[in-house]
C-alpha positions in Angstrom: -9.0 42.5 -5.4 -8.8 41.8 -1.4 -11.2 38.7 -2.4 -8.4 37.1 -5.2 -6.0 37.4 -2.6 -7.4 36.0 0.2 -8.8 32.9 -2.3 -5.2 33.3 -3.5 -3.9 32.8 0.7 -6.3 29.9 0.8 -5.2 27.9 -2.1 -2.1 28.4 -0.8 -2.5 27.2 2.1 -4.3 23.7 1.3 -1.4 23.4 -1.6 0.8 23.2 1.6 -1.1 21.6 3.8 -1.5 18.9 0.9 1.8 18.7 0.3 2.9 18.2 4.0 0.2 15.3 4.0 1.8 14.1 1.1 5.5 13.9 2.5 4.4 12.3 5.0 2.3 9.5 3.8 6.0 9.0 1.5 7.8 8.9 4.5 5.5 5.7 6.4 5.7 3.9 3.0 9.3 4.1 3.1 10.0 3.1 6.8 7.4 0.3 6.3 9.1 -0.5 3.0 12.9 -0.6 4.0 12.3 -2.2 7.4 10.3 -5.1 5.3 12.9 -5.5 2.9 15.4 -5.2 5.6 13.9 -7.3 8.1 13.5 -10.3 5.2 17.0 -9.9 4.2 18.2 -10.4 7.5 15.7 -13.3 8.4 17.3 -15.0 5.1 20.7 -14.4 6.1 20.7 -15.5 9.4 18.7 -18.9 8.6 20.6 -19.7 5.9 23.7 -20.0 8.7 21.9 -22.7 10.2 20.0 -24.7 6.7 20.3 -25.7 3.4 19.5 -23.2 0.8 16.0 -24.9 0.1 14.8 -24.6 3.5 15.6 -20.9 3.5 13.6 -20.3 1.3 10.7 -22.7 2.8 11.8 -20.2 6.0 11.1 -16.9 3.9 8.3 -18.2 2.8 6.6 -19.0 6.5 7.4 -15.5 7.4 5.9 -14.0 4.2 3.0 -15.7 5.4 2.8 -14.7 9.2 2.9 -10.9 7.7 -0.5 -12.2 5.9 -2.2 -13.1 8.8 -0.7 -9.5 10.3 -2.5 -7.4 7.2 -5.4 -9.7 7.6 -5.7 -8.5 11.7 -5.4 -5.0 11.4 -8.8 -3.6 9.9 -10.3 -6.1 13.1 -7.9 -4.4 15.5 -8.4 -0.9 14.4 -11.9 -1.2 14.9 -12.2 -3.1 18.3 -9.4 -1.1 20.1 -9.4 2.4 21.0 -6.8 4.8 20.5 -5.0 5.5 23.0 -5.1 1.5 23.5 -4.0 1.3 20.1 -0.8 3.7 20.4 0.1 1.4 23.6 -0.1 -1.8 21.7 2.1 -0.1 18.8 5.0 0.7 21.0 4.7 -2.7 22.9 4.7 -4.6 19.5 7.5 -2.3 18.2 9.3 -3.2 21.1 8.6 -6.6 20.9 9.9 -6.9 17.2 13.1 -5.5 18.2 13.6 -8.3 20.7 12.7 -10.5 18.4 15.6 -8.9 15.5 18.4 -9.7 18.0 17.3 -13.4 18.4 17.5 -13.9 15.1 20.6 -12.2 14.9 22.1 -15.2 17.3 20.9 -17.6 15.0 21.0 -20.1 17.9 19.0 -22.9 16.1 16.4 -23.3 12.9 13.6 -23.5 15.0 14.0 -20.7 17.1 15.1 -18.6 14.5 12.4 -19.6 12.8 9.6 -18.8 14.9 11.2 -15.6 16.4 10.9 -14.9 12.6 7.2 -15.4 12.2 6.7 -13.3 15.3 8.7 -10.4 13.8 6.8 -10.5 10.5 3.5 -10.9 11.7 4.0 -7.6 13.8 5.4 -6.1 10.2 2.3 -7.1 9.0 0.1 -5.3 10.9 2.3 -2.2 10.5 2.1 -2.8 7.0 -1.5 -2.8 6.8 -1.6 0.7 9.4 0.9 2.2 7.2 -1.4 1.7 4.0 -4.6 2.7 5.5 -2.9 6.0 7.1 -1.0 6.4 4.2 -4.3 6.7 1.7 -6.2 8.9 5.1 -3.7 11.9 4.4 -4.1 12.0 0.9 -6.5 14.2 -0.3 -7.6 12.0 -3.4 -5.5 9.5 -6.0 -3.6 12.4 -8.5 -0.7 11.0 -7.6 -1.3 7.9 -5.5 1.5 5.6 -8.0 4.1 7.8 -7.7 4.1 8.2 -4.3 4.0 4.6 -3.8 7.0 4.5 -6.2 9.2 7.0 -4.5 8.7 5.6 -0.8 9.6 1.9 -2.5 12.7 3.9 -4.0 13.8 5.4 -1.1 13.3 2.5 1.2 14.8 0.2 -1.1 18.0 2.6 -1.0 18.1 3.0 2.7 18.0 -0.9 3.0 20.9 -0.8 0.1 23.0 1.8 2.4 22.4 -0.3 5.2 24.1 -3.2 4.2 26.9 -1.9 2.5 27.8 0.8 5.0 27.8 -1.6 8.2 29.2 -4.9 7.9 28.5 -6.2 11.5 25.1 -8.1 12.4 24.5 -6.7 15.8 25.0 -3.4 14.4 22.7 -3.9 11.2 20.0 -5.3 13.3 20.2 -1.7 15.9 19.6 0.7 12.8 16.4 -1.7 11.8 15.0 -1.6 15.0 15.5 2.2 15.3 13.5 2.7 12.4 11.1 0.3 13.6 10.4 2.2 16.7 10.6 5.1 14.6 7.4 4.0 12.1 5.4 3.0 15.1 5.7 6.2 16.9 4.6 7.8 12.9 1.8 5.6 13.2 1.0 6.9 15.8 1.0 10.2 15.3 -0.7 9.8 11.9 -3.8 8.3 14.0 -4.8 11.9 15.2 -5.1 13.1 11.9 -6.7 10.4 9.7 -9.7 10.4 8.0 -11.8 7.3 6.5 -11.6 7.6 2.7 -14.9 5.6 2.2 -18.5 6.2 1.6 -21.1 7.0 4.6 -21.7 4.0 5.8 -25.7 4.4 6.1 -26.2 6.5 3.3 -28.7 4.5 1.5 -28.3 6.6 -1.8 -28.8 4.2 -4.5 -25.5 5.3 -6.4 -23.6 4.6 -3.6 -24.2 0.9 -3.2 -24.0 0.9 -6.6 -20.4 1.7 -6.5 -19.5 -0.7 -3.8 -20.9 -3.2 -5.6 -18.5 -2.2 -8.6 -15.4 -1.9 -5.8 -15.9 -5.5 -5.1 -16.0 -6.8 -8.6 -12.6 -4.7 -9.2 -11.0 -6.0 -6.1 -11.4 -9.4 -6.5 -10.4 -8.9 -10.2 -7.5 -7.0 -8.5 -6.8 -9.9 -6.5 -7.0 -12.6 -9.1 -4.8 -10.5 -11.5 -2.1 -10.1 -8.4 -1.9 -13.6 -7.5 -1.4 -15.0 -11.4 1.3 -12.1 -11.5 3.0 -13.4 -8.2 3.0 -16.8 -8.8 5.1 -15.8 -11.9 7.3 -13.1 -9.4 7.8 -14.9 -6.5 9.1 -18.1 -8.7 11.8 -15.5 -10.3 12.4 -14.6 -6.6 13.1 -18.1 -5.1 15.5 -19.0 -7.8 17.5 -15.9 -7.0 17.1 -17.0 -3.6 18.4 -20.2 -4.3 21.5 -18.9 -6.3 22.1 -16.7 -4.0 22.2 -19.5 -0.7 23.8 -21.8 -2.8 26.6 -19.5 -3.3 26.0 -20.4 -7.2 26.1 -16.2 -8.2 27.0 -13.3 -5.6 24.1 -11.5 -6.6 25.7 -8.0 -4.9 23.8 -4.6 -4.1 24.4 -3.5 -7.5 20.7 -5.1 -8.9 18.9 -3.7 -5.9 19.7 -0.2 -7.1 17.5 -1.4 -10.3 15.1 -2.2 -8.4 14.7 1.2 -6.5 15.1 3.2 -9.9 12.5 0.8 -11.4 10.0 1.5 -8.6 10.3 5.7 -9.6 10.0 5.2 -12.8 6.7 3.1 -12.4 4.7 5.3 -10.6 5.5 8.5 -12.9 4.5 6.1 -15.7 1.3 4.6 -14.2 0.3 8.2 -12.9 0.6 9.2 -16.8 -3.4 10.2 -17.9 -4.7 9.9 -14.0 -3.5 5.8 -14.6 -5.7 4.8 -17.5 -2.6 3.1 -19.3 -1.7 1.4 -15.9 -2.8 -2.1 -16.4 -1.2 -1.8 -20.3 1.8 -1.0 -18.8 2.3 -3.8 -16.2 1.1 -6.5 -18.8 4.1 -5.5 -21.5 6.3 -5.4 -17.9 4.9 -9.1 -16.9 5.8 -10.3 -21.1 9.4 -9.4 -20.5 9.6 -10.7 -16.8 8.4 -14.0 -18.3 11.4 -14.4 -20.2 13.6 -13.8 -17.3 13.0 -17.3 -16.0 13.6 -18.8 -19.7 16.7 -17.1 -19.7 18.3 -19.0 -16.5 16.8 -22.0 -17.2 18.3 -22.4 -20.6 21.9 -21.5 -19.6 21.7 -17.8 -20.8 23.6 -14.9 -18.8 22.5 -14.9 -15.2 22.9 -11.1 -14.8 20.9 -10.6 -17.8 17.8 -12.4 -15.9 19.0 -10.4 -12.6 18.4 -7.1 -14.8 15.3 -8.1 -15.8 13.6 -9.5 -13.0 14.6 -6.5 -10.9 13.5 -3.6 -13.5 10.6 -5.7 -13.7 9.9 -6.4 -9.7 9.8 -2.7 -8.9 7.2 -2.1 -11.5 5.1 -5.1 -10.2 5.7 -3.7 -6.4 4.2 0.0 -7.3 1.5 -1.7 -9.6 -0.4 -3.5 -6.7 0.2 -0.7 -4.3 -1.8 2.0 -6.0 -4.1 0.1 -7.3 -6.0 -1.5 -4.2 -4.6 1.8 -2.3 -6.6 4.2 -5.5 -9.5 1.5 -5.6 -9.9 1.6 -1.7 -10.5 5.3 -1.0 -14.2 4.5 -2.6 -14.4 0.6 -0.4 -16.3 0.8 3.0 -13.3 -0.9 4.1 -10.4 0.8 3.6 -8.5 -0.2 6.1 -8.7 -3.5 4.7 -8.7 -3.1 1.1 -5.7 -0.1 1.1 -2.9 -2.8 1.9 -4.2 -6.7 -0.2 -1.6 -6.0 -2.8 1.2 -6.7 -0.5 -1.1 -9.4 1.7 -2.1 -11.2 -1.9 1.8 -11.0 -3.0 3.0 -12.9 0.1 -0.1 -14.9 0.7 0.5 -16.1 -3.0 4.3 -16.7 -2.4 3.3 -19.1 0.9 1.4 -20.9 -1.2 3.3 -21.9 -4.0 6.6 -22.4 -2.3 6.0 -26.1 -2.3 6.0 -26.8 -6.0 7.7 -23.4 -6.7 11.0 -25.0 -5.4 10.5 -28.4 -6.9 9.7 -27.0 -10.3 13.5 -25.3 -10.1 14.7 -28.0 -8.6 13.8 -30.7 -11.4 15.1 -31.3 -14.7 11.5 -31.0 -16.2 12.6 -27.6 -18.6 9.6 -28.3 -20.3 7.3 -28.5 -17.6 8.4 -24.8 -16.1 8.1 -23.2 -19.4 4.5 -24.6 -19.6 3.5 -23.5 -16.6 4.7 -20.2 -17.0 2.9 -19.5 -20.1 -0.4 -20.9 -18.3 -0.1 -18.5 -15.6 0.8 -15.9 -18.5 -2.5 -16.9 -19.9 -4.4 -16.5 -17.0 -3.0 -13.1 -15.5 -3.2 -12.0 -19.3 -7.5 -13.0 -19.2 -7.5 -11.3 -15.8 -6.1 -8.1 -16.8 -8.3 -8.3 -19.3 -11.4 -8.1 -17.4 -10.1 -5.8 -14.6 -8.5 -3.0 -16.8 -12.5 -2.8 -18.5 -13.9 -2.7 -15.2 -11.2 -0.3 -13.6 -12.4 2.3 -16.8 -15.9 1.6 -16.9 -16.0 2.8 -13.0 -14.0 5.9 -13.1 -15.8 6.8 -16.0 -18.8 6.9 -14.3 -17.4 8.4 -11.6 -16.1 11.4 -13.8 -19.7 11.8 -15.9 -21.5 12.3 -13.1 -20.9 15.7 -13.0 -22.7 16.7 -15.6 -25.6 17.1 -14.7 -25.5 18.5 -11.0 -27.4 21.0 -9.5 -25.8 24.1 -8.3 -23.6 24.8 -5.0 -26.3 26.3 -3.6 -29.7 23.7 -4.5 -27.7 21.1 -3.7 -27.0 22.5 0.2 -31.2 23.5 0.1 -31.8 19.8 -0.5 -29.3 18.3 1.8 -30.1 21.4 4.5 -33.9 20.2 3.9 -33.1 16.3 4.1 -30.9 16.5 7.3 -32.9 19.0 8.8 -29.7 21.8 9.2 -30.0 25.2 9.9 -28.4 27.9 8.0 -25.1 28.2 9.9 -24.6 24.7 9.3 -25.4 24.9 5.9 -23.1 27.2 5.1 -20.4 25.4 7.8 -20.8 22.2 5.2 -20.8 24.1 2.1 -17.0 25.4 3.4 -16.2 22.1 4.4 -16.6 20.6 1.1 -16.0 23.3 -1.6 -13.1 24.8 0.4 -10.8 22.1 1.7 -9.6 25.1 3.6 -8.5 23.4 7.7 -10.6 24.1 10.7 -8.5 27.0 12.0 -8.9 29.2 8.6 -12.5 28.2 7.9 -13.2 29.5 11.7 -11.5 32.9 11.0 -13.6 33.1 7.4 -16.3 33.0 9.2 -15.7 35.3 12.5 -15.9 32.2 15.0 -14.0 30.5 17.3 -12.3 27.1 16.2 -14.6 25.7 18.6 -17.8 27.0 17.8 -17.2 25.7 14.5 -16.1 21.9 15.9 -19.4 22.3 17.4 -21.3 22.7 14.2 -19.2 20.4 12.3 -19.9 17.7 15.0 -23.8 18.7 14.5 -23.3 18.2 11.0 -21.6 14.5 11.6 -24.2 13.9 13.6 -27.2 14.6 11.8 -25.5 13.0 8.5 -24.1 10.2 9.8 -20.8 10.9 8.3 -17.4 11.1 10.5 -15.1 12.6 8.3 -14.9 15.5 5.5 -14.4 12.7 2.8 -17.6 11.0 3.9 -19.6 14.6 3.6 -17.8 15.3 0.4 -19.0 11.9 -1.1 -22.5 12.8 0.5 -22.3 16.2 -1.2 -20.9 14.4 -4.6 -23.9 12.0 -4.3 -26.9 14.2 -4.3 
């Protein structure tokens, strides 16, 4: 009886631990999500004061892409620069970004606004990339990866919606922003001294785990080809919004953002529906309906009808490319770079097509838009294809593998006998992996102090080559 209760007390104790982990990977998504959204409104705003409504959108478009080159720095910076380096460079760039909010708030001149703006977003970038990686460190595995990722896109897109309908002055709107800003860098921060890296050990030769990362690159850059295609068809929807918007052709309102945000829930309870096997068939019957959202404006029909659909489908798009590199990443050597593409491939996509997206809405040519639509229907449609096979033929694998194991205890004999560990340790790395239970309670379990056991687990690190519990649990998963 004592021993149910005290496995009872343990359980317990990791479902709470888990769920902390969980809030709080919910809350970085949605301070990185609302100040994003936030920040690009703004930008948009302010630069449309000073241009024409084409060149605001060749202006959102530049700092999309500066937030690129920001995800593309991070997983280089992470690794070159220590931590408590790191924490000083956070505050300094969060600090920096604030400055640059209230330049663009003066709106002086294009230029300057301009280029304070591609400052400000390629610090966003690098946040955003942090607060992917971190995000996916203190989650314990994928259950419920989607819907996360669809309630933090909810409740940022809600705090961004309270923003600017609750203040109504600039250099107000611009202080709340950069409060939240300084308040996800500091979370960053703080989320450093608990993360773990979600990826294989990195010189475990084992023949099934190069396997895998072989099949993690083939997904991703599926991944990324099925993205773009979907983005190009997006981010076209988006500019002619834009341009309706700055051309003072609809007032577009808040009232279509709240679609958005309820859109963005509802997508990650779906996807997360049968551990995300019907994901990718979900998003494709979402992309055939967002394709007739642009048909619809072109050809005179209701503008609000295309509003409705091109929101509902956005937030579905948002949470789709989100979990999926984030789910994907947590079995990539490089998480840190892999955890946050969706949103680098998005606005690396929208750079690139800016140019012809705008002349394309711009022109006459009906004909020629509705073409090119179904081409890039075509090709996201082969690309889903091929990535929703792959996606299922690696998880499958993944989940037969256990079929066939040896026992608890042969497989800690043959790992004990291959890394040369004693008995204590042993029995320190069966705990560590069949457990989950923290440091402190495996330390009591066993009639040590906390730091006799940090001394065996840092033997066990040691001797394995792993340096974190998800690398020896994908060590123990291996043999």
């Amino acid at each position: 009886m004592n021993s149910i209760l005290k496995k009872f007390r343990q359980s317990d104790a990791f479902n709470k631990e888990n769920r902390v982990s969980r809030i709080k990977a919910v809350i970085l998504m949605s301070l990185f999500t609302f100040t994003f959204l936030e920040a690009e409104f703004l930008f948009v705003d302010m630069i449309s004061c000073t241009v024409s409504g084409d060149k605001s959108v060749n202006a959102q478009n530049y700092a999309l892409g500066a937030s690129v080159v920001g995800f593309a720095l991070y997983p280089l910076y992470s690794r070159l620069c220590k931590k408590a380096l790191q924490s000083v460079i956070s505050i300094g760039a969060a600090v920096l970004s604030v400055v640059c909010l209230f330049l663009i708030c003066r709106h002086s001149t294009y230029a300057f606004t301009l280029c304070m703006g591609l400052v400000l977003f390629l610090i966003l970038g690098l946040f955003g990339s942090a607060v992917f990686y971190k995000s996916l460190c203190l989650l314990e595995d994928n259950t419920y990866i989607a819907r996360l990722a669809g309630l933090s896109y909810m409740l940022g897109t809600l705090l961004q919606i309270a923003n600017n309908n609750l203040i109504h002055i600039d250099i107000i709107e611009v202080a709340v922003l950069s409060l939240f800003i300084l308040l996800l860098s500091v979370m960053l921060i703080r989320a450093e001294k608990n993360s773990i890296v979600p990826a294989f050990p990195k010189n475990e030769a084992d023949e099934k785990t190069d396997k895998a990362g072989k099949e993690v690159v083939k997904i991703s850059v599926l991944l990324v080809f099925l993205v773009a295609f979907m983005t190009c068809i997006f981010s076209t929807m988006d500019n002619a919004i834009t341009l309706y918007h700055a051309n003072g052709v609809v007032n577009i309102g808040q009232w279509p953002r709240i679609l958005l945000a309820l859109s963005g829930l509802a997508a990650g309870f779906l996807f997360d529906f049968g551990g995300r096997k019907y994901m990718s068939m979900i998003m494709y019957c979402v992309m055939i309906l967002s394709t007739t959202c642009l048909v619809i404006l072109r050809f005179a029909g209701p503008i609000m009808l295309g509003l409705v659909i091109f929101y509902l489908s956005a937030g579905f798009f948002v949470v789709f490319f989100t979990a999926s590199f984030m789910e994907i990443a947590r079995y990539s050597k490089t998480p840190e770079l892999l955890s946050g593409v969706g949103r680098a491939v998005n606005n690396f996509v929208a750079v690139l097509i800016s140019a012809g997206s705008l002349a394309l809405l711009n022109s006459d040519n009906d004909i020629a838009i509705i073409t090119i639509e179904l081409i890039l229907f075509v090709l996201a449609s082969i690309a889903a294809f091929f990535y929703t096979n792959k996606r299922k033929t690696f998880f499958d694998e993944l989940s037969s593998t256990g079929g066939d194991k040896l026992s608890d205890k042969e497989i800690l004999k043959k790992l004990s006998v291959k890394f040369s560990l004693t008995p204590r340790e042993a029995e320190v790395f069966g705990l560590l992996v069949n457990t989950e239970d923290g440091l402190q309670t495996i330390a009591d379990n066993m009639y040590i102090s906390r730091r006799t056991l940090e001394r065996y687990v840092s033997a066990i690190y040691g001797k394995t080559g792993t340096k974190s519990r998800i690398g020896l649990v994908s060590l123990y998963n291996n043999i």
